[in-house]
Rosetta silent file (secondary structure, phi, psi, omega in degrees, C-alpha in Angstrom):
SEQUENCE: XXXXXXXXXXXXXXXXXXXXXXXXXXXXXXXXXXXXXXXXXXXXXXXXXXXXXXXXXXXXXXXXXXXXXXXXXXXXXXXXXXXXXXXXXX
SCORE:     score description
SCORE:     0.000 S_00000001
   1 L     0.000  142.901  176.554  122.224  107.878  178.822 S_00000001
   2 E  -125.508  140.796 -174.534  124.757  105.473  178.225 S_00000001
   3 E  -122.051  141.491 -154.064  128.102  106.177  176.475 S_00000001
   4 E  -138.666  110.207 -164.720  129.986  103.234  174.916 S_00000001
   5 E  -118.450  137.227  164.780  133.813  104.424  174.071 S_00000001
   6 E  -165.009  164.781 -175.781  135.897  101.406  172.699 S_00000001
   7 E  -124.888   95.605  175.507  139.508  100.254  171.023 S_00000001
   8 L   -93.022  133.672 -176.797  139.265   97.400  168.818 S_00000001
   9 L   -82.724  -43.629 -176.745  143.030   96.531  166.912 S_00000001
  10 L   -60.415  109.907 -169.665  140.883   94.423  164.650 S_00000001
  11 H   -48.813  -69.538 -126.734  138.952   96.048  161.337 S_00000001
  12 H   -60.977  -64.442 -167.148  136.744   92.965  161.452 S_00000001
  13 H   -43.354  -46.984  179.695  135.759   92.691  165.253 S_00000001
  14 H   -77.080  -12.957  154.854  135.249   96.694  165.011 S_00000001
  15 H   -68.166  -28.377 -172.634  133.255   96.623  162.126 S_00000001
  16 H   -72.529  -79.539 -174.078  131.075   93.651  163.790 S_00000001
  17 H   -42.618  -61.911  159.762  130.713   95.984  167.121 S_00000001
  18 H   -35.800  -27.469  152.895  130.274   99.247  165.606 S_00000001
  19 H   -91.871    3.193  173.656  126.984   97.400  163.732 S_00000001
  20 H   -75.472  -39.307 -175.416  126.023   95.975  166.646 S_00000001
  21 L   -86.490   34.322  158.670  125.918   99.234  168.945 S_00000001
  22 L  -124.361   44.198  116.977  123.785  100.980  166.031 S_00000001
  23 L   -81.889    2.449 -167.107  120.736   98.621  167.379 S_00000001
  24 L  -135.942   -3.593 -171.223  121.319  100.554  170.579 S_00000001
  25 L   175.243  179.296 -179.727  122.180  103.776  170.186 S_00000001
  26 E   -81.500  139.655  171.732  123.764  106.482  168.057 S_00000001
  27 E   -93.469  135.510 -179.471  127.606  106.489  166.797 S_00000001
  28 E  -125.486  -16.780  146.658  128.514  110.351  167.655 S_00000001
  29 E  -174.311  149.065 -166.900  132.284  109.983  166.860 S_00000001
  30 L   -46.394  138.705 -164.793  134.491  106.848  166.108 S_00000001
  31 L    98.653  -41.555 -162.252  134.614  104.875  168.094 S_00000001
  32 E  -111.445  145.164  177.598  132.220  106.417  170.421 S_00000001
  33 E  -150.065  159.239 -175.453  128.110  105.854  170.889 S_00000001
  34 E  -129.009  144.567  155.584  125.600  107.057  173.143 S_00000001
  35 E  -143.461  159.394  178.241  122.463  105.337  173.805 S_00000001
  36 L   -98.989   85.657 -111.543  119.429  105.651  175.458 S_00000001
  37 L  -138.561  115.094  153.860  119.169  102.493  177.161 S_00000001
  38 L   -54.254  150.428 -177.215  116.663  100.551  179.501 S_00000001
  39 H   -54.104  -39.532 -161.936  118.059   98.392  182.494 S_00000001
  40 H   -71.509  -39.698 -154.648  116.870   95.139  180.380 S_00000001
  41 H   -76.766  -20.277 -160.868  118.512   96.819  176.873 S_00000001
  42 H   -90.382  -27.970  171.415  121.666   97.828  178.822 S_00000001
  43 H   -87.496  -94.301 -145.670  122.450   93.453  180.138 S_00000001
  44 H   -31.633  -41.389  170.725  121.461   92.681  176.071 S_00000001
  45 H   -72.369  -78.677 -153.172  124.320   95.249  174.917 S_00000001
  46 H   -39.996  -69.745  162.338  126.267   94.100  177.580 S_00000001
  47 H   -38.379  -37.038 -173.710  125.673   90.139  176.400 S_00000001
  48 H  -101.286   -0.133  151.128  126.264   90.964  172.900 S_00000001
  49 H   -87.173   -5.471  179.060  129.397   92.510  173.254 S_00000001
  50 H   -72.306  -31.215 -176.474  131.273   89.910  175.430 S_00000001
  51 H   -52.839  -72.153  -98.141  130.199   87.795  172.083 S_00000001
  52 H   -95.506  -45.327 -177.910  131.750   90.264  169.731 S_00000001
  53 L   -77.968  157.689 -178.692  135.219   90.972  171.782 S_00000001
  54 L  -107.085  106.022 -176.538  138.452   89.273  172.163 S_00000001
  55 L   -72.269  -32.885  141.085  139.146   90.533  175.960 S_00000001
  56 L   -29.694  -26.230  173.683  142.737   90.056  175.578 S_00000001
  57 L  -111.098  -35.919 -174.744  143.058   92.276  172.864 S_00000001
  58 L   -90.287  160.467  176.514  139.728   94.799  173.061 S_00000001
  59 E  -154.888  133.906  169.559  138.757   97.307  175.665 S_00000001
  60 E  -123.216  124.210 -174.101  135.245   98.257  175.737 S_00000001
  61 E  -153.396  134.893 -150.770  134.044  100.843  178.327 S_00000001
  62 E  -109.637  103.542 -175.465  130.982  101.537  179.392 S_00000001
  63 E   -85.776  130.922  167.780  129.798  104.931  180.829 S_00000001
  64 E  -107.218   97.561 -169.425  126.383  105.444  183.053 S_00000001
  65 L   -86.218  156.911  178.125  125.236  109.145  182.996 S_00000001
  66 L  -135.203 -179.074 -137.152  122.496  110.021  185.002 S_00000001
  67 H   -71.557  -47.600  177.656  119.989  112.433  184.200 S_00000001
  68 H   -48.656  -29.278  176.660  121.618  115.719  185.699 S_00000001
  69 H   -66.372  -50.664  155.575  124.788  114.470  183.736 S_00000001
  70 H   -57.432  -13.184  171.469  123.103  113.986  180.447 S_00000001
  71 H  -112.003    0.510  164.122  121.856  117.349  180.499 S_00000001
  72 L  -106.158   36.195 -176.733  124.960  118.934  180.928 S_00000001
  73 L   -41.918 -158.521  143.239  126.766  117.011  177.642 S_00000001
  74 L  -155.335  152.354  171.680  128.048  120.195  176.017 S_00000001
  75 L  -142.932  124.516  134.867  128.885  119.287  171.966 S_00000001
  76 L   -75.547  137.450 -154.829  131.218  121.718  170.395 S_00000001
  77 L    89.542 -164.012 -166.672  131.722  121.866  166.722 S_00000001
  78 L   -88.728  139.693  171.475  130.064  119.769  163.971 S_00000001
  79 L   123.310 -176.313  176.576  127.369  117.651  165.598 S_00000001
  80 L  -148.922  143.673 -166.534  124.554  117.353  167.879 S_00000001
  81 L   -61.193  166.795 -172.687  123.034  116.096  171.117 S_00000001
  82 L   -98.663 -169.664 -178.372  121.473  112.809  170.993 S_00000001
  83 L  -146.163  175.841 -150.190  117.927  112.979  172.283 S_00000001
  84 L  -115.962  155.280  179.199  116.196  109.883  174.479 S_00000001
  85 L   -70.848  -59.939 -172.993  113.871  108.041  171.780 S_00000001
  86 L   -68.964   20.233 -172.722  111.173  108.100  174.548 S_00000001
  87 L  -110.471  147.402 -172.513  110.676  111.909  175.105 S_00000001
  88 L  -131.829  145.960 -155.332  107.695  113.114  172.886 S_00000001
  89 L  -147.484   81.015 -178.207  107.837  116.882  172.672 S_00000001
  90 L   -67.136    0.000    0.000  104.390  118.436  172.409 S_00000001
C-alpha cells in the first residue's frame, strides 16, 4: 500500500491532483489517499504528479507500507480500510 499525504496552497492545482490520485487509489481523508499500487503504477503516479505540482510551493509525500504495515492500519471513527483491488475473497 501506498499512502499519498499532500499540501497544495492552490484550489486549482489541488483540485487537478486530488482527480488525478482517484485513478490510483482511494481519497480516505483530505488531503490524504491510499493506493494499491504496482511498481510500474507507482513511476506513472509519480510522473503525473511532478506534471501537476509547482515544487516551490507544493509538498507531496509519498509513503511505502509494506505488507506487515498495511495490516496493522488501525481506522478509528467514521471510515474504513481500503482493501488491495487484487485480493479476491472466496
Amino acid at each position: 500500500m501506498i499512502v499519498v499525504a499532500y499540501d497544495v496552497p492552490s484550489d486549482r492545482r489541488r483540485l487537478k491532483l486530488a482527480h488525478a490520485l482517484q485513478d490510483f487509489g482511494q481519497g480516505v481523508q483530505y488531503s490524504v489517499f491510499e493506493c494499491h499500487l504496482t511498481a510500474d503504477e507507482l513511476g506513472q503516479l509519480r510522473s503525473r504528479l511532478q506534471k501537476l505540482i509547482e515544487p516551490e510551493e507544493d509538498q507531496v509525500r509519498i509513503y511505502l507500507l509494506c505488507a506487515e504495515c498495511t495490516a496493522r492500519v488501525e481506522v478509528h471513527g467514521a471510515g474504513s480500510r481500503t482493501e488491495d483491488p487484487e485480493v479476491l475473497v472466496l
